[in-house]
C-alpha positions as CSV (number, residue, x, y, z in Angstrom):
1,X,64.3,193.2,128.0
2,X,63.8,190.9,130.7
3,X,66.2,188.4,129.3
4,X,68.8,191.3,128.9
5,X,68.4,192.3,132.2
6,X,69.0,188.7,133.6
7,X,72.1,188.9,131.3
8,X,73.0,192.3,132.6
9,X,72.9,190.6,136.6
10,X,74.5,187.7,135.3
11,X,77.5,189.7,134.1
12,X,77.6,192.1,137.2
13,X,77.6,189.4,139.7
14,X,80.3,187.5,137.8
15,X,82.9,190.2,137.8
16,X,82.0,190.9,141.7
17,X,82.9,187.2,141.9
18,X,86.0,188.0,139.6
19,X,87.4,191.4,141.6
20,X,87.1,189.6,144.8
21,X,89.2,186.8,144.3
22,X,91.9,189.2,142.2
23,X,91.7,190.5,146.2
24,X,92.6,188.1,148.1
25,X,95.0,186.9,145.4
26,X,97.0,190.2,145.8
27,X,96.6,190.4,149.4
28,X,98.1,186.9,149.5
29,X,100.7,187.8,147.3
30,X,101.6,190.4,149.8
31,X,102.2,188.0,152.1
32,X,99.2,188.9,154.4
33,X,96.6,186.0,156.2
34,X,93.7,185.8,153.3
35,X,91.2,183.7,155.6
36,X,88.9,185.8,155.5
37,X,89.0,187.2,151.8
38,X,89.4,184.0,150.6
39,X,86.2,182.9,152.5
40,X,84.5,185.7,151.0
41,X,85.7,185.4,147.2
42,X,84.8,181.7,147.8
43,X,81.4,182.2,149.5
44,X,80.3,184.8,146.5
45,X,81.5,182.8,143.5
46,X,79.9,179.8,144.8
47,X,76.6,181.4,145.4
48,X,76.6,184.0,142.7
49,X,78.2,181.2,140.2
50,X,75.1,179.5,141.1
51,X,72.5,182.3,140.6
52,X,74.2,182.9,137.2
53,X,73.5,178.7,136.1
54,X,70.2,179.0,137.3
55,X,69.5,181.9,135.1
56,X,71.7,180.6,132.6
57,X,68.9,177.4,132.6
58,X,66.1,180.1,132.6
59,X,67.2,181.6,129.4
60,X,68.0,178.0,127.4
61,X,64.4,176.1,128.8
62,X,64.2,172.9,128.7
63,X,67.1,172.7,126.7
64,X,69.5,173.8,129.4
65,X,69.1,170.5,131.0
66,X,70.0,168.4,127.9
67,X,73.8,167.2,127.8
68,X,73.8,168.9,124.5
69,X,74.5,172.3,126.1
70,X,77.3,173.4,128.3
71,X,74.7,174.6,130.5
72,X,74.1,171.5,132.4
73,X,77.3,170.8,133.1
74,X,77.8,174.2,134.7
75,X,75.3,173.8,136.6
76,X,76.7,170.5,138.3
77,X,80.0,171.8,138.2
78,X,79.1,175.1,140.3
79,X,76.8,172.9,142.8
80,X,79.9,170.9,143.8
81,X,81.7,174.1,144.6
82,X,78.6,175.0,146.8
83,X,79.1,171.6,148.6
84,X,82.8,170.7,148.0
85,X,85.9,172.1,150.1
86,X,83.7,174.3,152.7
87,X,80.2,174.6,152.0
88,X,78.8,178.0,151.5
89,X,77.8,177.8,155.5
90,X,81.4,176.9,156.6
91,X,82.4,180.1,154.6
92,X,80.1,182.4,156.3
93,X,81.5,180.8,159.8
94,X,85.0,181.6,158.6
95,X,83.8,185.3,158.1
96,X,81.9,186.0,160.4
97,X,84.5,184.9,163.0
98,X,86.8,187.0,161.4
99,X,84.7,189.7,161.7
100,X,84.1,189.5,165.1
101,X,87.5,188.9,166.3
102,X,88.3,192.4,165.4
């Protein structure tokens, strides 16, 4: 069960991640300022993408660190969006800005 459940938060997060992206995408599309939802999608897929690899590691052992698994390389990949083009810090800056503008 406990693996399920890990699975279970895995996939929850991940469509969180997912819906609030497919937001600021349409809001964009719209032709409305997206700072902020973007921020946010950005901020959540980033840190939940990461929560999901780490679990993702959990579940494989030792063998989620080999390069025979496509689980390392997510977890490097989603690191780098941690880090790269705003860290997750700059993201909560952004929002929190946003919010307190209002």
């Amino acid at each position: 069960q406990a693996i399920q459940f890990m699975l279970a938060d895995m996939a929850t997060d991940l469509d969180a991640a997912r819906l609030l992206t497919l937001r600021a995408a349409y809001l964009k599309s719209q032709g409305k300022t997206v700072n902020r939802e973007s921020a946010m999608a950005k901020l959540m897929a980033a840190d939940r993408g990461m929560e999901i690899c780490t679990k993702a590691l959990q579940i494989h052992g030792g063998y989620g660190y080999t390069k025979d698994y496509p689980v390392e390389r997510c977890f490097r990949d989603i690191k780098l969006c941690q880090i790269g083009e705003g860290t997750s810090g700059i993201q909560r800056l952004v929002i929190a800005r946003s919010l307190l503008s209002e």
